[in-house]
N, CA, C and O atoms as a Tinker XYZ file with bonds, in Angstrom:
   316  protein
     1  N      0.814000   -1.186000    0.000000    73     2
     2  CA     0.000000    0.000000    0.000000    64     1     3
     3  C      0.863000    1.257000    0.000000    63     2     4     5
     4  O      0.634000    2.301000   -0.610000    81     3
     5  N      1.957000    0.956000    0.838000    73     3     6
     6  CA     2.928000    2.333000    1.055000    64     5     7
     7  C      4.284000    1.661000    0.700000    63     6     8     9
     8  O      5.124000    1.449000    1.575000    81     7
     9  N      4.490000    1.308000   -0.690000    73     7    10
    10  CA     6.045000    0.727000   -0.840000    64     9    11
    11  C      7.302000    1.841000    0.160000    63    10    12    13
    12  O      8.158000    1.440000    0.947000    81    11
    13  N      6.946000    3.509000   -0.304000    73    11    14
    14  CA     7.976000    4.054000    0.118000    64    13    15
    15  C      8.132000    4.181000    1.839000    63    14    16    17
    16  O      9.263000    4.466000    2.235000    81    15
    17  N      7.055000    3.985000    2.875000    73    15    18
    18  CA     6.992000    3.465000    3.703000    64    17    19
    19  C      7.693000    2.434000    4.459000    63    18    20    21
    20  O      8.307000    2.397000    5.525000    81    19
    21  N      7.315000    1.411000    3.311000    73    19    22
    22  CA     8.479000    0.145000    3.462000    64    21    23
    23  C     10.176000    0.236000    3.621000    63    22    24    25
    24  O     10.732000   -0.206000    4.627000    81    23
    25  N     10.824000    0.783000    2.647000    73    23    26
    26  CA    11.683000    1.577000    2.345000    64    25    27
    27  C     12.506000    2.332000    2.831000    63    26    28    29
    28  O     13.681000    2.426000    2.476000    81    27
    29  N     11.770000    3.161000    4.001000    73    27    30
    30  CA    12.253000    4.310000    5.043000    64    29    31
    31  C     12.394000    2.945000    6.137000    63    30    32    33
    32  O     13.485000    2.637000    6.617000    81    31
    33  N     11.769000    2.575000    6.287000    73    31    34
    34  CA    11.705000    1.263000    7.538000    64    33    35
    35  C     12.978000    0.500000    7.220000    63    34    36    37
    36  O     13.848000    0.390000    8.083000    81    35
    37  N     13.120000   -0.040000    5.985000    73    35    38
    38  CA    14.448000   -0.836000    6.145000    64    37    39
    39  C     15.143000   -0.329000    5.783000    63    38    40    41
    40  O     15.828000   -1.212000    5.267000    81    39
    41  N     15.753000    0.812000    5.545000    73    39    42
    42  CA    16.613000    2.148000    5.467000    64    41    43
    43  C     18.170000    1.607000    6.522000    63    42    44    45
    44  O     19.174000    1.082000    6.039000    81    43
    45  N     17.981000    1.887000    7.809000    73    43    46
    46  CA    18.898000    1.413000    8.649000    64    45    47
    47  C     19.273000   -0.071000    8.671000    63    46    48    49
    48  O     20.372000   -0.374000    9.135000    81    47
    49  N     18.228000   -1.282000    8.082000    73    47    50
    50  CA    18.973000   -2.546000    7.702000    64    49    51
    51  C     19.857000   -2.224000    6.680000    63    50    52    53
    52  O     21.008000   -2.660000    6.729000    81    51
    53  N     19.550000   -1.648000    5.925000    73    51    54
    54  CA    20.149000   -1.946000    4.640000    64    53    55
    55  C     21.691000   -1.263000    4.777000    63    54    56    57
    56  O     22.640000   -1.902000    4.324000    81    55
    57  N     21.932000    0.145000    5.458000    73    55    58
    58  CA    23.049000    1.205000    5.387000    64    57    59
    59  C     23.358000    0.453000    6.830000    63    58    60    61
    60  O     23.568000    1.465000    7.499000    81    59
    61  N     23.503000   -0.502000    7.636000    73    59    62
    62  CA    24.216000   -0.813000    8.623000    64    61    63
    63  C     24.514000   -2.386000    8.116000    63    62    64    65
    64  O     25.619000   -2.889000    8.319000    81    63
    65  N     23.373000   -3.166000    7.399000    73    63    66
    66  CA    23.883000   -4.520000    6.623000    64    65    67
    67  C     23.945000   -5.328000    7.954000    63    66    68    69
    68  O     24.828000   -6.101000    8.325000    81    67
    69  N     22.923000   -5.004000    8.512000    73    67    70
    70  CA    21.362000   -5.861000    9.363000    64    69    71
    71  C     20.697000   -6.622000    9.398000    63    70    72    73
    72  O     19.674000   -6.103000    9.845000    81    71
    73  N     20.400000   -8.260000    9.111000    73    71    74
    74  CA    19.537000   -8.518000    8.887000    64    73    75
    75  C     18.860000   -8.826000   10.791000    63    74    76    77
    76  O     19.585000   -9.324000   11.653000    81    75
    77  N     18.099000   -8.600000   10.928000    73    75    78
    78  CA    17.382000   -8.714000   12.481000    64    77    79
    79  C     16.801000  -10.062000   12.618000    63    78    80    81
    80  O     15.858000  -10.412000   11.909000    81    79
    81  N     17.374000  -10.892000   13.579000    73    79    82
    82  CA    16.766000  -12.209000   14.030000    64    81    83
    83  C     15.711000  -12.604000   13.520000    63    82    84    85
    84  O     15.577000  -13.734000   13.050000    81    83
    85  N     14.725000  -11.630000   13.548000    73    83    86
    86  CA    13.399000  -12.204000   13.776000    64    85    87
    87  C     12.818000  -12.248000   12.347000    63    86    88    89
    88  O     11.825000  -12.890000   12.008000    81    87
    89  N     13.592000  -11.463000   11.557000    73    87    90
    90  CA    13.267000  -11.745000   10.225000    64    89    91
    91  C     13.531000  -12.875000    9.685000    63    90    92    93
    92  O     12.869000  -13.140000    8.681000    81    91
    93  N     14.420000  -13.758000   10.088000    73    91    94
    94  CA    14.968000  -15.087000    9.525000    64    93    95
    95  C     14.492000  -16.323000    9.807000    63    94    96    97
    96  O     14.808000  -17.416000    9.338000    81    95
    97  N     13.455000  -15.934000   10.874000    73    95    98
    98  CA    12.687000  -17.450000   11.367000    64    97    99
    99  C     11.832000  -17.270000   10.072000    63    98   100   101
   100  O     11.493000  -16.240000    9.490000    81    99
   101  N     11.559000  -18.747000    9.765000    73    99   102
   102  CA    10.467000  -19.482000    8.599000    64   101   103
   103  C      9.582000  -20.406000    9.324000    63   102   104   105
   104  O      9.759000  -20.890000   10.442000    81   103
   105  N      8.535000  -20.586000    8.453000    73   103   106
   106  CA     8.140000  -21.916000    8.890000    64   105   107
   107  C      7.582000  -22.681000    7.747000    63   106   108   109
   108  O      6.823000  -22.219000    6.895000    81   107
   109  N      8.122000  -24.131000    7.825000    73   107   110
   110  CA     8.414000  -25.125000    6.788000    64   109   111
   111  C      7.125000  -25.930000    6.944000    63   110   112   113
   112  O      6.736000  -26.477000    7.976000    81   111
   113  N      6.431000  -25.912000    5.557000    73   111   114
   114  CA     5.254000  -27.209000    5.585000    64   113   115
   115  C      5.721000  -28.436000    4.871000    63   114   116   117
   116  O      6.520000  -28.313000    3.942000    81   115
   117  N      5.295000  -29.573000    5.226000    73   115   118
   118  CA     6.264000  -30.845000    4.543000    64   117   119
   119  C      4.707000  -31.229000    3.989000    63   118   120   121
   120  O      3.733000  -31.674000    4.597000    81   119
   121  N      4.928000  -30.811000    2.367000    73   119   122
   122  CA     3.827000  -31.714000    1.699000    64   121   123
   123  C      3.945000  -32.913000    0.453000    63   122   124   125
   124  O      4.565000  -32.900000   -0.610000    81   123
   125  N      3.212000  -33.770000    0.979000    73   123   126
   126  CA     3.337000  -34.888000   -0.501000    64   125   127
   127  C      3.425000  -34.918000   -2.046000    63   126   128   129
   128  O      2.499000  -34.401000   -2.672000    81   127
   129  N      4.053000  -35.258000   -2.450000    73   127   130
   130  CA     4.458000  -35.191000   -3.915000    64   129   131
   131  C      3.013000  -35.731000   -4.418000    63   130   132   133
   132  O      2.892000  -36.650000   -3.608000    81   131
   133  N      1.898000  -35.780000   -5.166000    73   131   134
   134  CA     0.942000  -36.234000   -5.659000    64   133   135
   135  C      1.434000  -37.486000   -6.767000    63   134   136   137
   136  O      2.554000  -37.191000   -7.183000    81   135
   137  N      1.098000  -38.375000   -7.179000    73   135   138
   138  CA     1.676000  -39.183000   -8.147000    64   137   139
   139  C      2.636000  -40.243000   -7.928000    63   138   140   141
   140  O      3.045000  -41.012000   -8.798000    81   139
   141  N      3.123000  -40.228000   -6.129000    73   139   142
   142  CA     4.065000  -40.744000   -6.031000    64   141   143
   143  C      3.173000  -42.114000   -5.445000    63   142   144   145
   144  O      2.145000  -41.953000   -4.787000    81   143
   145  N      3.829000  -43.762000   -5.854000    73   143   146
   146  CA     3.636000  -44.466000   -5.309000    64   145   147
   147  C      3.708000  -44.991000   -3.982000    63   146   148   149
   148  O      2.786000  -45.536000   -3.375000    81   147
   149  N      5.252000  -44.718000   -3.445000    73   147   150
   150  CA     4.885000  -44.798000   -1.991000    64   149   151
   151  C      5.664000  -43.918000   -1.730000    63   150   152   153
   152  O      6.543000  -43.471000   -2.466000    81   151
   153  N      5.195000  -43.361000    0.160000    73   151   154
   154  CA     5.903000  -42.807000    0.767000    64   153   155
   155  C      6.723000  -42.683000    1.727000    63   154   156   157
   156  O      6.676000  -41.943000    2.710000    81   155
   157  N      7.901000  -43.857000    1.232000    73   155   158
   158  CA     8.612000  -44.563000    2.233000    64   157   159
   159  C      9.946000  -43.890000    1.934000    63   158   160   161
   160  O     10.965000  -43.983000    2.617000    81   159
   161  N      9.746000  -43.051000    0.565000    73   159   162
   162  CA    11.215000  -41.867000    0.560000    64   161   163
   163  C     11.290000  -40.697000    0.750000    63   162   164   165
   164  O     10.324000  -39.936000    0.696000    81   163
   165  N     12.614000  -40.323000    1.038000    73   163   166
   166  CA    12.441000  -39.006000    0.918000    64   165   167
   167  C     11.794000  -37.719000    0.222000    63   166   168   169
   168  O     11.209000  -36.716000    0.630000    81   167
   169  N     12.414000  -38.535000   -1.789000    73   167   170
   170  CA    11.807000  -37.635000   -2.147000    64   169   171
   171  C     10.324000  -37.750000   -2.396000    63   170   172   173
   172  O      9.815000  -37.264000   -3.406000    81   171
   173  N      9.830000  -38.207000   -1.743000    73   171   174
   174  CA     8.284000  -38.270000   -2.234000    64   173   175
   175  C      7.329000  -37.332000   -1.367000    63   174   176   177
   176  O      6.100000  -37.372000   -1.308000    81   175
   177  N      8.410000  -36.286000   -0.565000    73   175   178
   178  CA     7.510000  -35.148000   -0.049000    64   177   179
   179  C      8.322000  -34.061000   -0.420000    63   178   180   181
   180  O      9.527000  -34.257000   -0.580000    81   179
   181  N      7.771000  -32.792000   -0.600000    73   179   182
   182  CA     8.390000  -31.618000   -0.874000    64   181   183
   183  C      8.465000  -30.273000    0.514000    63   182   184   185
   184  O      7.354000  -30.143000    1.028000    81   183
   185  N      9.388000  -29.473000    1.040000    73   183   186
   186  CA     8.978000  -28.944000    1.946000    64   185   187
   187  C      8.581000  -27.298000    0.961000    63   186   188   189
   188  O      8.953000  -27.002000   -0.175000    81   187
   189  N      7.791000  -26.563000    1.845000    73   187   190
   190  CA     7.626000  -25.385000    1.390000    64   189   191
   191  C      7.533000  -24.344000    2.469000    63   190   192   193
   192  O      6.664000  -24.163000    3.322000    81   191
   193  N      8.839000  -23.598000    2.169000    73   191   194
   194  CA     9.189000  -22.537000    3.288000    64   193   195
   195  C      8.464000  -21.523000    3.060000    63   194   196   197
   196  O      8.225000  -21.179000    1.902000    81   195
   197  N      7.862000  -20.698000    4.394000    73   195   198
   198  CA     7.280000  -19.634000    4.338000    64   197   199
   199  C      8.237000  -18.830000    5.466000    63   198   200   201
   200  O      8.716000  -19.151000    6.554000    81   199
   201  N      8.266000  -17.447000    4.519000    73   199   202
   202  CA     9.520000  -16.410000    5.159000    64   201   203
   203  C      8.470000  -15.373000    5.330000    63   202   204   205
   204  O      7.433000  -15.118000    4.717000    81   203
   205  N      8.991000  -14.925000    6.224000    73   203   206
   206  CA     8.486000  -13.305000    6.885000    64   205   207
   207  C      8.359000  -12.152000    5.437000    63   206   208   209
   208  O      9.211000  -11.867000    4.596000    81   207
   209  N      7.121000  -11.744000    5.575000    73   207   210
   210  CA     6.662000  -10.712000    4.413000    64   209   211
   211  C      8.492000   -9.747000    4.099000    63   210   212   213
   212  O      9.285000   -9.628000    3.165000    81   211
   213  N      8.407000   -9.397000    5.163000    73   211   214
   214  CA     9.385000   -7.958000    5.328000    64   213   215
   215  C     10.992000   -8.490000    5.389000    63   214   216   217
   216  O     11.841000   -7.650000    5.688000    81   215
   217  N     11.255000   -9.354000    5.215000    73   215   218
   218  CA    12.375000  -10.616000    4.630000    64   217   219
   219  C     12.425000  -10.651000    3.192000    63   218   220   221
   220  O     13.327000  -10.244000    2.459000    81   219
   221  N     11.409000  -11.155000    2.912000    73   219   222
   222  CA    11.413000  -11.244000    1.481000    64   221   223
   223  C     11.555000  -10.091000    0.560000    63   222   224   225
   224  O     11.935000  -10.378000   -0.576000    81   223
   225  N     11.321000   -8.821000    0.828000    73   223   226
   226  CA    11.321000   -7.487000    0.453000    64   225   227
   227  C     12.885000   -7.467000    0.884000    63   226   228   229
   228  O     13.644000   -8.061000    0.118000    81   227
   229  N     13.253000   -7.062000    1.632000    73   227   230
   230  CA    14.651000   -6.793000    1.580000    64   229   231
   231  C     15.629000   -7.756000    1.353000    63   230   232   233
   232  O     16.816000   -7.448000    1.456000    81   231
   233  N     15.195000   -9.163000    0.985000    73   231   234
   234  CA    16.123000  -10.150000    0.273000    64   233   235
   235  C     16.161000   -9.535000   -1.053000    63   234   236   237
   236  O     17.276000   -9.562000   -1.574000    81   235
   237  N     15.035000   -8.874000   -1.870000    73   235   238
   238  CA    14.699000   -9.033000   -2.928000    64   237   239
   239  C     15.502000   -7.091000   -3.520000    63   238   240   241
   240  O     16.087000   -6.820000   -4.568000    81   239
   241  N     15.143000   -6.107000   -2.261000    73   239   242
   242  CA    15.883000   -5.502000   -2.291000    64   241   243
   243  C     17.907000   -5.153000   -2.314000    63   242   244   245
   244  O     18.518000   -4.326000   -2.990000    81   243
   245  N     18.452000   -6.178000   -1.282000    73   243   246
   246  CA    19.649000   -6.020000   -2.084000    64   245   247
   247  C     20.030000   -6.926000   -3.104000    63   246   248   249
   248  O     21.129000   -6.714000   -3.617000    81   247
   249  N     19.269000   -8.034000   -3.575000    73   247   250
   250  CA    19.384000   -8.644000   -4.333000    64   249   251
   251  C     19.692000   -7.686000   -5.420000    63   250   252   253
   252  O     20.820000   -7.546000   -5.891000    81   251
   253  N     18.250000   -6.788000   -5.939000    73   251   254
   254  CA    18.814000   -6.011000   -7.134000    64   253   255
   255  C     20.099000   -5.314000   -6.547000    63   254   256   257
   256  O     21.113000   -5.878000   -6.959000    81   255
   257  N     20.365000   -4.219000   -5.679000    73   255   258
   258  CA    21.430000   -3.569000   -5.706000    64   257   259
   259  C     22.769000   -4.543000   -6.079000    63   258   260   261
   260  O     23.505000   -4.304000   -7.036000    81   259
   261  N     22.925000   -5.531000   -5.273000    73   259   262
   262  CA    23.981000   -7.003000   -5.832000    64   261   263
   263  C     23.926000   -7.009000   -7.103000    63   262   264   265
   264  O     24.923000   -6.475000   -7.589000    81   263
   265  N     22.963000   -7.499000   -8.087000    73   263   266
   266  CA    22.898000   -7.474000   -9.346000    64   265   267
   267  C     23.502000   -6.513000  -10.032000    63   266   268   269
   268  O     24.494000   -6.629000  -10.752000    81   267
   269  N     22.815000   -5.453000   -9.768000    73   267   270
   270  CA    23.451000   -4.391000  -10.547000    64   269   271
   271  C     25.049000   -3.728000  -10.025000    63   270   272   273
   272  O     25.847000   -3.527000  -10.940000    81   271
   273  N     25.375000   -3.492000   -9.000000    73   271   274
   274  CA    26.739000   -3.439000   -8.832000    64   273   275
   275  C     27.722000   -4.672000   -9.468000    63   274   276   277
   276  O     28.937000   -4.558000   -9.633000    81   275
   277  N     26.972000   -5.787000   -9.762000    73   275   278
   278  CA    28.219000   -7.165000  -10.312000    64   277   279
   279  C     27.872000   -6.054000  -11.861000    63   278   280   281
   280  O     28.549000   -5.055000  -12.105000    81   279
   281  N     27.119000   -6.360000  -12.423000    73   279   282
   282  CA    26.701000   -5.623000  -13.683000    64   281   283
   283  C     27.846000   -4.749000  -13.820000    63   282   284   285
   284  O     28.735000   -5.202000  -14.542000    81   283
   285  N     28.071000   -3.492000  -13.257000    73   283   286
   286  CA    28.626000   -2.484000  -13.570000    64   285   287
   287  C     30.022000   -3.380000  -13.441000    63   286   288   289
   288  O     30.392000   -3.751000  -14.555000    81   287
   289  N     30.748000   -3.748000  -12.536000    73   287   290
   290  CA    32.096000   -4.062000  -12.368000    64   289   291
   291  C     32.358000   -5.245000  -13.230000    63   290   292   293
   292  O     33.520000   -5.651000  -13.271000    81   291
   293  N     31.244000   -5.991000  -14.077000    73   291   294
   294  CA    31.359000   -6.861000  -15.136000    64   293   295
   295  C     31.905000   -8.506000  -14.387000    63   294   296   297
   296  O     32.749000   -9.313000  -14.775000    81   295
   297  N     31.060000   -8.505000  -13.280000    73   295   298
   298  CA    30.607000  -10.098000  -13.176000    64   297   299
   299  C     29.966000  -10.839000  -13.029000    63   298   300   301
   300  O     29.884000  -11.828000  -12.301000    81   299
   301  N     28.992000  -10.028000  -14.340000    73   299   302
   302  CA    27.952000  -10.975000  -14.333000    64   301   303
   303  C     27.647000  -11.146000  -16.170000    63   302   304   305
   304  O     27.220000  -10.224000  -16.865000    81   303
   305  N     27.930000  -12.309000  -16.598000    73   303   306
   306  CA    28.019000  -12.289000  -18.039000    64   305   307
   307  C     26.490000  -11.723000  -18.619000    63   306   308   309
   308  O     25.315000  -11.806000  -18.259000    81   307
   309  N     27.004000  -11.310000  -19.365000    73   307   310
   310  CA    25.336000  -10.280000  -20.422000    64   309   311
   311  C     24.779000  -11.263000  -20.785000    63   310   312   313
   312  O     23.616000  -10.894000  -20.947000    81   311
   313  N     24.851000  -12.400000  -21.050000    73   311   314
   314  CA    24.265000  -13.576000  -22.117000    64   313   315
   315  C     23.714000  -14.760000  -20.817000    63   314   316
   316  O     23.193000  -15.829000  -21.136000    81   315
């Protein structure tokens, strides 16, 4: 609703290179592969992590800045 909101808030993670505890807890659902005959293996379940809203935004935030700084210093191939 208020991206730039967001933004000002993780302002001090980002310029101190922060990530805060509590952002890093997940919680993991372990669900069944459909199709699978039995489920006496491993892979025949899949887990699916769920991360904190405001985690995922600032993963996704220095992610681009990462990107684009390899970009400029050329290590990240164009192709």
């Amino acid at each position: 609703m208020a991206p730039h909101l967001i933004m000002t808030l993780m302002a001090p993670l980002v310029s101190f290179g922060f990530h805060p505890p509590a952002l890093k807890k997940s919680d993991g659902i372990v669900l069944d592969n459909a199709g699978k005959a039995s489920y006496d293996c491993i892979s025949s379940f899949r887990i699916i992590v769920l991360l904190q809203t405001f985690s995922k935004v600032l993963e996704r935030v220095i992610t681009g800045r990462l990107s684009s700084a390899a970009r400029v210093v050329g290590l990240i191939n164009p192709h």
